[in-house]
Backbone as JSON, one array per atom type, in Angstrom:
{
  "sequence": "XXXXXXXXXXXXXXXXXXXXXXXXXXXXXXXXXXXXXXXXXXXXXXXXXXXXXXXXXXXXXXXXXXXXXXXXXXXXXXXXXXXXXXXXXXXXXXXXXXXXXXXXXXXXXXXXXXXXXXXXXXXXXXXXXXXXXXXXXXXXXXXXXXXXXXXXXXXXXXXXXXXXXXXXXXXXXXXXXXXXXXXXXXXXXXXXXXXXXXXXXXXXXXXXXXXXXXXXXXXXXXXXXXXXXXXXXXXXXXXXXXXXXXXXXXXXXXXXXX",
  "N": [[1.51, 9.2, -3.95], [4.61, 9.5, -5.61], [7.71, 9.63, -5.93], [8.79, 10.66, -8.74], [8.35, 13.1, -10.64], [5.84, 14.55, -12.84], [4.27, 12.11, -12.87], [1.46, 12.16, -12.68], [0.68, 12.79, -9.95], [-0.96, 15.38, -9.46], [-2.87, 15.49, -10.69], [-4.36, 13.57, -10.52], [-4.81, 13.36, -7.55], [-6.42, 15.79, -7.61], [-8.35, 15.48, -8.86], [-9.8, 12.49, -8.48], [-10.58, 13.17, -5.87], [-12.62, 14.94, -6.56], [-14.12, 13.67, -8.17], [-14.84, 11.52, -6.02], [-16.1, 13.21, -4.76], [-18.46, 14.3, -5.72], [-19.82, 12.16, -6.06], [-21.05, 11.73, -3.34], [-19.78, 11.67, -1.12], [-18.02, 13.14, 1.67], [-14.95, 15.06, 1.18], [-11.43, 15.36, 2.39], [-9.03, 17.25, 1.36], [-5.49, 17.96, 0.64], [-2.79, 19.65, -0.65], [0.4, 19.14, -0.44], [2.21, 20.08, -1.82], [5.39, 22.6, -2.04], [4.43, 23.32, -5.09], [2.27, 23.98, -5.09], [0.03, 22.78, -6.97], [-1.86, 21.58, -6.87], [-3.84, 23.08, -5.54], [-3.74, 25.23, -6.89], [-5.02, 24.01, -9.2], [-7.91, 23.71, -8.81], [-8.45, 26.46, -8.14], [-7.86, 27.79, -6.78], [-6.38, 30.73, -4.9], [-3.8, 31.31, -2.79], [-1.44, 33.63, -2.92], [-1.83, 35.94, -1.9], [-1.62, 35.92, 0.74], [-3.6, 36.44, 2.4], [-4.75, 34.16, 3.12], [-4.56, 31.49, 5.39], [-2.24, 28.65, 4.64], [-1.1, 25.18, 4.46], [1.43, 25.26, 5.13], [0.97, 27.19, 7.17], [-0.11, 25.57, 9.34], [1.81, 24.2, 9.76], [3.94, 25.38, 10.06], [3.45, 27.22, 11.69], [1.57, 26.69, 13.5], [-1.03, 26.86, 13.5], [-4.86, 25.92, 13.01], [-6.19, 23.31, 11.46], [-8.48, 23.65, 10.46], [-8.52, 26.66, 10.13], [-7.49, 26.51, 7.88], [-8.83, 25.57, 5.84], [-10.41, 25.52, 3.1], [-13.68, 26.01, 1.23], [-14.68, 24.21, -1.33], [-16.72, 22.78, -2.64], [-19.72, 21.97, -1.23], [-19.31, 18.92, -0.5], [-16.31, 19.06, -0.97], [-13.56, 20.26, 0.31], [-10.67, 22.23, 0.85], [-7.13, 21.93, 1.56], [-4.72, 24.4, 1.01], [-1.73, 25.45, -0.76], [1.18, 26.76, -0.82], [4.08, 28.39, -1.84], [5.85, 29.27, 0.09], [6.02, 26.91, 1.63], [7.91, 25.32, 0.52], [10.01, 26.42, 2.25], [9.64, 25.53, 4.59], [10.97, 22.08, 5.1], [13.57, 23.33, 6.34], [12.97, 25.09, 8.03], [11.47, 23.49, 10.0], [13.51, 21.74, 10.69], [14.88, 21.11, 12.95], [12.87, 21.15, 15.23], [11.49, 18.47, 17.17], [9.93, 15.67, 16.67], [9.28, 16.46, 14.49], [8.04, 15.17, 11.64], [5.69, 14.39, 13.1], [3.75, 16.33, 13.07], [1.29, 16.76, 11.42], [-0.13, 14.5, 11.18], [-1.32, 14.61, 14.24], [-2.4, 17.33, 13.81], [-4.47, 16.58, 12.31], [-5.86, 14.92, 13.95], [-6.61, 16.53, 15.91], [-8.7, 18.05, 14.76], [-12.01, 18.69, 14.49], [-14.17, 17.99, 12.25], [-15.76, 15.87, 9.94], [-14.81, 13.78, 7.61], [-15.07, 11.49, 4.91], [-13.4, 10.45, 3.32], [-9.68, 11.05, 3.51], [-7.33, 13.27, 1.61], [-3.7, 13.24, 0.15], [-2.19, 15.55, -1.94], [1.28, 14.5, -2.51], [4.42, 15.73, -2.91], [7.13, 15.8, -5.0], [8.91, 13.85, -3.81], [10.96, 13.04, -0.89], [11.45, 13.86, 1.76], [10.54, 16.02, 4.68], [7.96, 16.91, 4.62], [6.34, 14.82, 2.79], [6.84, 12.77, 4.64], [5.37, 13.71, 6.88], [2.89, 13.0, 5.5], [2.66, 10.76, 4.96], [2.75, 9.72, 7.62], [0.15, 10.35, 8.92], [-1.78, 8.99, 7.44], [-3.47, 5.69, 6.67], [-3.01, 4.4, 3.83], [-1.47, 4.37, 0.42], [-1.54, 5.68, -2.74], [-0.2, 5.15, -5.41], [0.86, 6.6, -8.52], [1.63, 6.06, -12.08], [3.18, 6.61, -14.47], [3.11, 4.7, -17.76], [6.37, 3.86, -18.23], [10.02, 2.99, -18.79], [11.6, 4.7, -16.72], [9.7, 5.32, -14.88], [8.95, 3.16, -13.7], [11.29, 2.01, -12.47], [12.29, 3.96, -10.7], [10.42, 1.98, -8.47], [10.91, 0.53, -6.53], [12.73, 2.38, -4.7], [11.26, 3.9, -3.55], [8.89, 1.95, -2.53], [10.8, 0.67, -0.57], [11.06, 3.04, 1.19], [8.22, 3.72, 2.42], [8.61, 1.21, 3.43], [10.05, 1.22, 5.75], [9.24, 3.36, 6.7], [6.81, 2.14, 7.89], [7.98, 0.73, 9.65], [8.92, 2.22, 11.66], [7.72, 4.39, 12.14], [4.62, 4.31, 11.4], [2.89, 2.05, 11.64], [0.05, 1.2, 10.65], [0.23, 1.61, 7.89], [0.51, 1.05, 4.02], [0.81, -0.14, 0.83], [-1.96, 0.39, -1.35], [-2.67, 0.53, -3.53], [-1.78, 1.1, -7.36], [-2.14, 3.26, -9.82], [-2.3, 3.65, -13.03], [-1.77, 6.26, -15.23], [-1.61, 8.4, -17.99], [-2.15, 6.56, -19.99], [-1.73, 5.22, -22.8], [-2.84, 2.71, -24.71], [-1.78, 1.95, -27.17], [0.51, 1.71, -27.23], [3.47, -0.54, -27.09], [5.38, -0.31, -25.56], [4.09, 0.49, -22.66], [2.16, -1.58, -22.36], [4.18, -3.36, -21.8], [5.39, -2.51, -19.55], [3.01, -2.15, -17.61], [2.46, -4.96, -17.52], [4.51, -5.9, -16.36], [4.54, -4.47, -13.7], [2.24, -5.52, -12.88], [3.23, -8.28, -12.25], [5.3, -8.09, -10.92], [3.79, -7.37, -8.1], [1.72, -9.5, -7.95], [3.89, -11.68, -7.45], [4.78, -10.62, -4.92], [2.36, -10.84, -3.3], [0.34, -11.52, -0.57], [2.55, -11.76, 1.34], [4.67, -10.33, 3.89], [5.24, -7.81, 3.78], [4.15, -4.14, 3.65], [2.61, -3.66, 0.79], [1.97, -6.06, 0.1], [-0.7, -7.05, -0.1], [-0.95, -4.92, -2.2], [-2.66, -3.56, -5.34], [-3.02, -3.08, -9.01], [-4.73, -0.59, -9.99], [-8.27, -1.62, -11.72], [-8.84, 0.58, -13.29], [-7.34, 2.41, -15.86], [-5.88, 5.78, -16.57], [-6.51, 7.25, -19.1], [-4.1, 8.72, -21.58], [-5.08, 12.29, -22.15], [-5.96, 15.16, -23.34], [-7.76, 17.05, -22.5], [-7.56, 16.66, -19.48], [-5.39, 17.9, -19.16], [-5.32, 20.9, -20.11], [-7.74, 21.7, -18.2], [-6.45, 22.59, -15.29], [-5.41, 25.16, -16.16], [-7.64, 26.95, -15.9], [-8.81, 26.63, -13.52], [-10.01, 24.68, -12.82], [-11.58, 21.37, -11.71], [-11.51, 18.51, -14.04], [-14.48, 17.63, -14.24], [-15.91, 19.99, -13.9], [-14.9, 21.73, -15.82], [-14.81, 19.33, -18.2], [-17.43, 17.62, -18.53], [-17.95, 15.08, -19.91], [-15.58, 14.31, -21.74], [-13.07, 11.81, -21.87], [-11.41, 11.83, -19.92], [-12.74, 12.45, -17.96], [-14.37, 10.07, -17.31], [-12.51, 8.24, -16.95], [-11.72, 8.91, -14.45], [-14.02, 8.83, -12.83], [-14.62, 6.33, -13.05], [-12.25, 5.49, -11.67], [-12.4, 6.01, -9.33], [-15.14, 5.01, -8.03], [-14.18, 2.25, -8.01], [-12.22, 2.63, -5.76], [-14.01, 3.35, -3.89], [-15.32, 0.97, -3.41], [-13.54, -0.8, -2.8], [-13.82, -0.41, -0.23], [-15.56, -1.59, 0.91]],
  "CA": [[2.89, 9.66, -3.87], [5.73, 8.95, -6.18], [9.26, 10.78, -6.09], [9.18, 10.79, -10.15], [7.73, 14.2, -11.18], [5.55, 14.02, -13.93], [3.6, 10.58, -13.54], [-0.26, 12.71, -12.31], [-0.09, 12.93, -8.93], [-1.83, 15.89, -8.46], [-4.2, 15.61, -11.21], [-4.91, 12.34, -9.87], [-5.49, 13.86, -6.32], [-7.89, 16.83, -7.59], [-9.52, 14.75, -10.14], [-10.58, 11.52, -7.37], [-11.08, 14.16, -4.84], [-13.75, 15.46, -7.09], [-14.89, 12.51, -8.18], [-15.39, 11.12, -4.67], [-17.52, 14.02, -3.83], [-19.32, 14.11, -6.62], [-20.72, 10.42, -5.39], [-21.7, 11.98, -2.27], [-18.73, 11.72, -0.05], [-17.04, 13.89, 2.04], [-13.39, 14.83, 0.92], [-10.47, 16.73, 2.5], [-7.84, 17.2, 0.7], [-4.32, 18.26, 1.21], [-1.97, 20.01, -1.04], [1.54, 18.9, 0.53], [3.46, 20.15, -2.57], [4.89, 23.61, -2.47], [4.73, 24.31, -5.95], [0.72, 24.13, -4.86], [-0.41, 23.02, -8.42], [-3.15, 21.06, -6.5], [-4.3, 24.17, -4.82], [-3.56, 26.15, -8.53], [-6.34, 23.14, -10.55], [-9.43, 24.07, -7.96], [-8.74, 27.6, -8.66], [-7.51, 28.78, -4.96], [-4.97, 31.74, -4.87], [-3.35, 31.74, -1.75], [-0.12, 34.48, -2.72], [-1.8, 37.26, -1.67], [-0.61, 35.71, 2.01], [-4.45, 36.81, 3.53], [-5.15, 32.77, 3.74], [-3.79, 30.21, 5.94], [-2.12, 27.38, 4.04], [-0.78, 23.65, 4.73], [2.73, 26.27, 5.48], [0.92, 27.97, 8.64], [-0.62, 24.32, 9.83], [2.59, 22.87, 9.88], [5.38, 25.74, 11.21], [3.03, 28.53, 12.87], [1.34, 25.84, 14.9], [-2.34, 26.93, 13.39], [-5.26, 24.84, 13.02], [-6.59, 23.09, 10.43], [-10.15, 24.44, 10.48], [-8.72, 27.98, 10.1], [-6.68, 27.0, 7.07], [-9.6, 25.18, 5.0], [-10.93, 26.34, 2.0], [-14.68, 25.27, 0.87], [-14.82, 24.49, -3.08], [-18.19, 22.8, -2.69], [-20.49, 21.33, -0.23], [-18.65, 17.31, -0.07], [-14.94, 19.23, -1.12], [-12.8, 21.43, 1.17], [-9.32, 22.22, 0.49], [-6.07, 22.8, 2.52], [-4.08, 24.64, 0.11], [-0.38, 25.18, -0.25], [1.94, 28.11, -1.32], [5.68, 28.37, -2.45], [6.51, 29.19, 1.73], [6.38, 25.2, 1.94], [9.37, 25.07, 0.03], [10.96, 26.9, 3.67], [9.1, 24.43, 5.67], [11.71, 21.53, 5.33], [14.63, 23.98, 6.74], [12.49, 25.97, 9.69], [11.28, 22.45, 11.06], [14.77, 20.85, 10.74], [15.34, 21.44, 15.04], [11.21, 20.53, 15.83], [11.09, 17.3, 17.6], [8.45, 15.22, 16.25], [8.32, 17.1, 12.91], [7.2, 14.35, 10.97], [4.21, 13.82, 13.16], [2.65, 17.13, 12.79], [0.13, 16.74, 10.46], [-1.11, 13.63, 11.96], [-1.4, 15.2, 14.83], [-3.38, 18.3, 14.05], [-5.89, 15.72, 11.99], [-6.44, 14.46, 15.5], [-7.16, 17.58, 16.85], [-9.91, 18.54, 14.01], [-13.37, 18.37, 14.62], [-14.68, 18.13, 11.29], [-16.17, 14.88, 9.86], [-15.17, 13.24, 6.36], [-15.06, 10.24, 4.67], [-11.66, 10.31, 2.58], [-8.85, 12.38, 3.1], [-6.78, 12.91, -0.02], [-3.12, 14.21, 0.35], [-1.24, 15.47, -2.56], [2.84, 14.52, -1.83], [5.89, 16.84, -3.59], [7.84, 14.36, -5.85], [10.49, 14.16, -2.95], [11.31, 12.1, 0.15], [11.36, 15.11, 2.6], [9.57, 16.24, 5.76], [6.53, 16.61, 3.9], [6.15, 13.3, 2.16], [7.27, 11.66, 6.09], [4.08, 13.65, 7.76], [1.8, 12.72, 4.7], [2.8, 8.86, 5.2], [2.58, 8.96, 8.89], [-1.34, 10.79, 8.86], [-2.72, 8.18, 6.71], [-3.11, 4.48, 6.35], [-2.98, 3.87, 2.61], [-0.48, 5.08, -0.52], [-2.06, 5.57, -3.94], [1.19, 5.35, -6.31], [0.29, 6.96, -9.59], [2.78, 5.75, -12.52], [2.81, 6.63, -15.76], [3.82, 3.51, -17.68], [7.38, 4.24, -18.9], [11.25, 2.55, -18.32], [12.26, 5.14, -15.86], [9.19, 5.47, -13.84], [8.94, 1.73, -13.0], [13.09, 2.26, -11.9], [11.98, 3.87, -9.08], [9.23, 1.39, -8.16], [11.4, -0.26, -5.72], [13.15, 2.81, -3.97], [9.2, 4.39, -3.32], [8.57, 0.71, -1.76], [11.84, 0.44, 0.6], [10.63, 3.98, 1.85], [7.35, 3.32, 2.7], [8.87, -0.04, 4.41], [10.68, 2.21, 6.42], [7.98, 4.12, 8.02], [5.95, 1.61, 8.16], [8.36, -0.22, 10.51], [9.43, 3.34, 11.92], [6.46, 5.49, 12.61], [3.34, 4.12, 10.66], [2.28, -0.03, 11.52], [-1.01, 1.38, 9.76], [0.34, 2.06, 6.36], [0.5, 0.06, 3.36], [0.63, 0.68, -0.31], [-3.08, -0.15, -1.47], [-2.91, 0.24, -5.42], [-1.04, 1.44, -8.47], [-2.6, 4.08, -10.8], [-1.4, 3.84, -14.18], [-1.41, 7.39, -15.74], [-1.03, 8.91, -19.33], [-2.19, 5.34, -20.13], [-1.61, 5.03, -24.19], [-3.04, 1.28, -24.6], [-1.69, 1.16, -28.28], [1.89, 1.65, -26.96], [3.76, -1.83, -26.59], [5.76, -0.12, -23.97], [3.0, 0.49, -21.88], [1.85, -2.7, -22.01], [5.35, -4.16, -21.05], [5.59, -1.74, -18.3], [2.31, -2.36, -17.0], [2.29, -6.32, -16.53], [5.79, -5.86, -15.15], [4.27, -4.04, -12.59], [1.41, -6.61, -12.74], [3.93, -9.5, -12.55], [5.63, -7.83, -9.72], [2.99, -7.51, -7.14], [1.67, -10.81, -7.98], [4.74, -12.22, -6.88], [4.42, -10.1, -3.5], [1.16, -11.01, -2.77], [0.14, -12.64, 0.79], [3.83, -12.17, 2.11], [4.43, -9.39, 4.94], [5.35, -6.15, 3.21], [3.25, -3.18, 2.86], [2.45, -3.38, -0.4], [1.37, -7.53, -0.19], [-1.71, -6.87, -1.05], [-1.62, -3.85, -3.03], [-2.92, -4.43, -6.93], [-2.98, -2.3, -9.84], [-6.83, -0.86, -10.25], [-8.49, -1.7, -13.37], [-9.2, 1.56, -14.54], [-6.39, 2.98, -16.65], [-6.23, 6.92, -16.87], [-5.87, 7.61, -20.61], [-3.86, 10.22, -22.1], [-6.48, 13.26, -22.5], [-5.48, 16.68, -23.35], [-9.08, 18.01, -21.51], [-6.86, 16.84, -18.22], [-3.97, 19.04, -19.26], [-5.86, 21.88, -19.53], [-8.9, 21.52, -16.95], [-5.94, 23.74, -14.2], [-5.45, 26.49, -16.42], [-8.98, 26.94, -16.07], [-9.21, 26.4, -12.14], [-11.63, 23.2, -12.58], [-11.51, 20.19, -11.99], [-12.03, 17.94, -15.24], [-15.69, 17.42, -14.57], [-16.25, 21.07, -14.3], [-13.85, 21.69, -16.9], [-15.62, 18.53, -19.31], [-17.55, 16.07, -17.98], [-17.83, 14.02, -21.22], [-14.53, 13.71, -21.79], [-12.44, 10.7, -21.46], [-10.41, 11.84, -18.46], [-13.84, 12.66, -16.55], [-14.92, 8.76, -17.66], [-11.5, 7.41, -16.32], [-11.75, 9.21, -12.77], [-15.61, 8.55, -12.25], [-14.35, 5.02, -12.54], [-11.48, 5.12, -11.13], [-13.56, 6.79, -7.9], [-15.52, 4.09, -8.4], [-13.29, 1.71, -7.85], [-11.8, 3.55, -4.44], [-15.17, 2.83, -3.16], [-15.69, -0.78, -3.6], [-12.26, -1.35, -1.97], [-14.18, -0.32, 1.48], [-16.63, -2.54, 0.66]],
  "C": [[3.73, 8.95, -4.92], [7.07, 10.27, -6.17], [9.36, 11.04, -7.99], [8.05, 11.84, -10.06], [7.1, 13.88, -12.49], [4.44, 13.19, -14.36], [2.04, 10.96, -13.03], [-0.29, 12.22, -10.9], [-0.55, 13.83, -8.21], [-3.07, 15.98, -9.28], [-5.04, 14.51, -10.77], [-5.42, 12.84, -8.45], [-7.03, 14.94, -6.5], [-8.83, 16.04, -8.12], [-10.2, 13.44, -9.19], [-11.0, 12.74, -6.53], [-12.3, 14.33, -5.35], [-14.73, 14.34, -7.54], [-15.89, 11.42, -7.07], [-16.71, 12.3, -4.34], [-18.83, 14.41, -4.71], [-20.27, 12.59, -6.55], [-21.28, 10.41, -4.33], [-20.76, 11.87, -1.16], [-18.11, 12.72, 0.5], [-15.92, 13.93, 2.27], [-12.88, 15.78, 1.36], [-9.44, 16.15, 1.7], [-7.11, 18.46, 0.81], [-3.42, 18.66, 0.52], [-0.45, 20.41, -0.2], [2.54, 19.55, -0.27], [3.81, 21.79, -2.39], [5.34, 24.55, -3.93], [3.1, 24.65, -6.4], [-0.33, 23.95, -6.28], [-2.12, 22.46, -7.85], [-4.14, 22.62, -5.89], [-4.9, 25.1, -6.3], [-4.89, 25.29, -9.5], [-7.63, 23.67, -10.04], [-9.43, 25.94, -7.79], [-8.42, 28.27, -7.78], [-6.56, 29.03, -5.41], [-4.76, 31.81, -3.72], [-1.77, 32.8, -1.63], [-0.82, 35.22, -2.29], [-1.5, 37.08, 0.75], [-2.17, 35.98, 3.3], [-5.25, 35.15, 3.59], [-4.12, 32.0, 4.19], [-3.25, 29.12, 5.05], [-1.4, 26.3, 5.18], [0.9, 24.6, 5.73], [2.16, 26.35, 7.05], [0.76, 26.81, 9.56], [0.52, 23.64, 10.34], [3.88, 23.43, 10.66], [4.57, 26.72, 11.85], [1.93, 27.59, 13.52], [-0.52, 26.11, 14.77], [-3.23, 25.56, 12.8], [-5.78, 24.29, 11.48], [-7.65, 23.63, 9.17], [-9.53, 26.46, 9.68], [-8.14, 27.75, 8.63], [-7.42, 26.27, 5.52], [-10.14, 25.81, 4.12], [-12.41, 25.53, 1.41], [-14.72, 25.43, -0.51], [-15.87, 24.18, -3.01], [-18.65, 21.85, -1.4], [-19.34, 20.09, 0.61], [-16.85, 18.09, -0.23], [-14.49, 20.23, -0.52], [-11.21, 20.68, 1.01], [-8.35, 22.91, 1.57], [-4.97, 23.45, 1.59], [-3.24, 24.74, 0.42], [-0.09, 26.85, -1.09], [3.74, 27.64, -1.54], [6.46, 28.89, -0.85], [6.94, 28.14, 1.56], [7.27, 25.2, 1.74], [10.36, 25.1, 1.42], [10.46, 25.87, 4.41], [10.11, 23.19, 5.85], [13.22, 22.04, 6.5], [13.79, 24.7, 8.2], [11.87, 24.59, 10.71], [12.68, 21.55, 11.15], [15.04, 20.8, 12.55], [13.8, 21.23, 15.73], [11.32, 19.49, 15.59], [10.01, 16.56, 17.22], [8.35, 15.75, 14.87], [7.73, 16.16, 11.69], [5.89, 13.73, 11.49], [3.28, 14.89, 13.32], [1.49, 17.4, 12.5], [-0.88, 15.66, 11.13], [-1.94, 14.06, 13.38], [-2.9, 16.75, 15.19], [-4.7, 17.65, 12.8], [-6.51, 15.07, 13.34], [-7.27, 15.29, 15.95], [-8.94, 18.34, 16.04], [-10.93, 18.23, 14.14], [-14.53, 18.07, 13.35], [-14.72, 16.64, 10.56], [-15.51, 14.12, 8.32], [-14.63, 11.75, 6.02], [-13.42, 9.97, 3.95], [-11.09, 11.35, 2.9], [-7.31, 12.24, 2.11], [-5.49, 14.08, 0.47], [-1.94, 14.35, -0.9], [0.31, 15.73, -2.44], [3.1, 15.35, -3.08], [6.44, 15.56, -4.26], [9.36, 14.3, -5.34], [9.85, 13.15, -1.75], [11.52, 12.87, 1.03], [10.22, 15.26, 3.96], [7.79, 16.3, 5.47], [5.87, 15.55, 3.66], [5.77, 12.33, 3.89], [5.76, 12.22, 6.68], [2.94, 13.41, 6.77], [1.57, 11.12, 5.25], [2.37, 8.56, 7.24], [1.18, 9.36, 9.3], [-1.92, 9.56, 8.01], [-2.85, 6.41, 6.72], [-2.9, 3.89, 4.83], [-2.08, 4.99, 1.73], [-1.05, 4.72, -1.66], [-0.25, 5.41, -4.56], [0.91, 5.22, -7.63], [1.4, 6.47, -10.47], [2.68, 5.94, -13.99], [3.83, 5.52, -16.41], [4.97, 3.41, -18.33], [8.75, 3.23, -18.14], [11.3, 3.09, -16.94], [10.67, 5.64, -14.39], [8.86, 3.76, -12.88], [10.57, 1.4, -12.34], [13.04, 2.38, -10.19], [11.36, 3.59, -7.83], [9.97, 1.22, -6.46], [12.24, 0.76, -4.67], [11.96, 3.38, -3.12], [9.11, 2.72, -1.96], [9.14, 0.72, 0.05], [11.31, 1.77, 1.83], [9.47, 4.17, 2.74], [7.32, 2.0, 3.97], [9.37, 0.69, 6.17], [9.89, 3.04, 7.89], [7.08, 3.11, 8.55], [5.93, 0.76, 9.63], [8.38, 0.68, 11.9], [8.26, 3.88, 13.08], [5.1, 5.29, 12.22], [2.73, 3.01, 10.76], [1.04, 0.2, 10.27], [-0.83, 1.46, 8.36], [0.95, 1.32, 5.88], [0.18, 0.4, 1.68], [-1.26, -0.39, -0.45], [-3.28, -0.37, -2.97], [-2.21, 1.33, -6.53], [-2.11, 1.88, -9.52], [-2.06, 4.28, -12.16], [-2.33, 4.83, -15.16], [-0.99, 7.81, -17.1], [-1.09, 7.69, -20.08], [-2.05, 5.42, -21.81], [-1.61, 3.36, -24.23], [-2.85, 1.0, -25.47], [-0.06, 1.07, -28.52], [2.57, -0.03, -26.47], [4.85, -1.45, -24.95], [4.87, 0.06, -22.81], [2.15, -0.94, -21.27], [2.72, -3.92, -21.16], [5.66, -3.98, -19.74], [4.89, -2.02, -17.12], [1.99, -3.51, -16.54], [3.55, -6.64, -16.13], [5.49, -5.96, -14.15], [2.86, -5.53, -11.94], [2.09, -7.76, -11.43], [4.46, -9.4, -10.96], [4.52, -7.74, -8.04], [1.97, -8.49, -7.01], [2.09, -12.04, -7.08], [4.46, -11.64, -5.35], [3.42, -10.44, -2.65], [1.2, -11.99, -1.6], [1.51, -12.87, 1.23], [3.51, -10.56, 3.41], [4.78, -8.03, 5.29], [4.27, -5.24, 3.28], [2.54, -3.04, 1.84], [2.05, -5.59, -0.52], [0.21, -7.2, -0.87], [-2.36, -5.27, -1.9], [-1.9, -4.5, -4.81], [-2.89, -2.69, -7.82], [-4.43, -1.92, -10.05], [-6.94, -0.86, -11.69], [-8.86, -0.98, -14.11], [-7.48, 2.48, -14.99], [-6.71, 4.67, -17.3], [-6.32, 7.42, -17.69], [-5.61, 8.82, -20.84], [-5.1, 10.77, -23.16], [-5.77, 14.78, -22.45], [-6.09, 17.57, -22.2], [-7.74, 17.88, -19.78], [-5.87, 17.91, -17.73], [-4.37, 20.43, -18.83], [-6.73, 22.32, -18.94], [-7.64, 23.08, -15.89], [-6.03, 24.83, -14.66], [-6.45, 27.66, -15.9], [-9.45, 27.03, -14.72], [-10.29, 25.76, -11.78], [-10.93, 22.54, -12.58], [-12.22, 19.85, -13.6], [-13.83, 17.69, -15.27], [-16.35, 18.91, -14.6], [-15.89, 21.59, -15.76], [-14.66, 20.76, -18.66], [-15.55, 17.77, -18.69], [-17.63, 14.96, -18.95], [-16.76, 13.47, -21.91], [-13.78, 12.64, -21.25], [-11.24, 10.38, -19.76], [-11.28, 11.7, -17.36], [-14.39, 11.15, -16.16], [-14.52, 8.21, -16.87], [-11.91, 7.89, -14.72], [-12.96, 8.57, -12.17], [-15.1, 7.06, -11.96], [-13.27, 4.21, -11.46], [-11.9, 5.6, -9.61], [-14.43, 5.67, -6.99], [-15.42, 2.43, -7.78], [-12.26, 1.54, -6.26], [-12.93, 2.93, -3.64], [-15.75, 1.69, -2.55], [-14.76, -1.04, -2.85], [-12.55, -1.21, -0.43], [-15.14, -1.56, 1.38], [-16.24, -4.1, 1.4]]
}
């Protein structure tokens, strides 16, 4: 999740997603946004209105199972649509509406090892039942002035629920995105962020022990256009530098259970 539009968090969601299951894991994943780009990279059309999306799951009270989509064996998708958008305004008077989602993950019978949910670049009903279903917050960042700005409102929010509706949740690690490693801003940006959760560490925030992971996503065109295309980047090109970064950054995800 990040509220800054822009910094890969849904290429970051399809692209681990795929990566994870490509290692043998079983992944759901969750397109929370509705301008459904995550839904739009794996190649699912849901306008023609004859599939369930994340929309029906969340205001017509259906189940999860009915609203899944199988891309391959380890990857199944809950896709989204441009309804969502209405979804903030028709649950505004439903009690509980931020624990929905958690909720009908309860109720699912279906087994996997990660579940991956891509947030809207907003602070909204959406975002609130993503955070209260999960225990951990990826926070993707591409390394710039104004996306490290809003490091600290992202944080307070997170604190929020955590105190609120979530004890379980906790940021776990910082994705740095569109990485250009011959940029000095990038570099300034990034042991900021360093510098900053350093300092945090072993106190009693959320985010104490989150860290930055050590794989760095590098700007890659192949990433850009992999959606057009309705692949993921390893379908799309696995030899490319974006497919390199994810595998590791996947990788990486893994070890942290460890």
């Amino acid at each position: 999740m990040n509220q800054k539009g822009g910094v890969g968090k849904t290429t970051t969601s399809v692209n681990l997603s795929a990566a994870l299951a490509m290692s043998g894991k079983r992944v759901l994943l969750i397109d929370m946004d509705p301008q459904a780009h995550a839904t739009l990279h794996l190649g699912v059309n849901t306008e023609s209105g004859d599939k369930n999306t994340i929309y029906d799951v969340l205001v017509d009270d259906v189940s999860l199972a009915s609203a899944k989509t199988v891309i391959n064996d380890n990857l199944h998708l809950i896709g989204s649509d441009l309804d969502l958008a209405a979804a903030e305004m028709e649950l505004s008077g439903v009690v509980g509406r931020e624990l929905i989602l958690r909720d009908k993950l309860k109720e699912d019978n279906e087994s996997y090892d990660y579940l991956i949910i891509d947030c809207p670049p907003s602070l909204g009903v959406l975002t609130l039942n993503a955070l209260v279903s999960v225990e951990e917050a990826f926070i993707p960042m591409q390394p710039h002035f104004l996306a490290l700005h809003g490091l600290t409102k992202l944080l307070q929010t997170i604190q929020l629920i955590n105190k609120r509706l979530n004890p379980k949740l906790r940021v776990s690690g910082v994705i740095m995105c569109m990485y250009d490693g011959n940029a000095r801003l990038t570099s300034e940006v990034t042991g900021d962020v360093e510098e900053f959760f350093r300092v945090q560490h072993g106190g009693s925030t959320p985010w104490s022990d989150a860290r930055i992971f050590n794989t760095h996503i590098r700007k890659n065109v192949r990433l850009a256009e992999a959606p057009s295309f309705g692949n993921d980047i390893f379908t799309y090109d696995s030899k490319c530098p974006g497919a390199i970064d994810y595998l590791a950054l996947a990788e990486e995800v893994m070890n942290c259970e460890k």
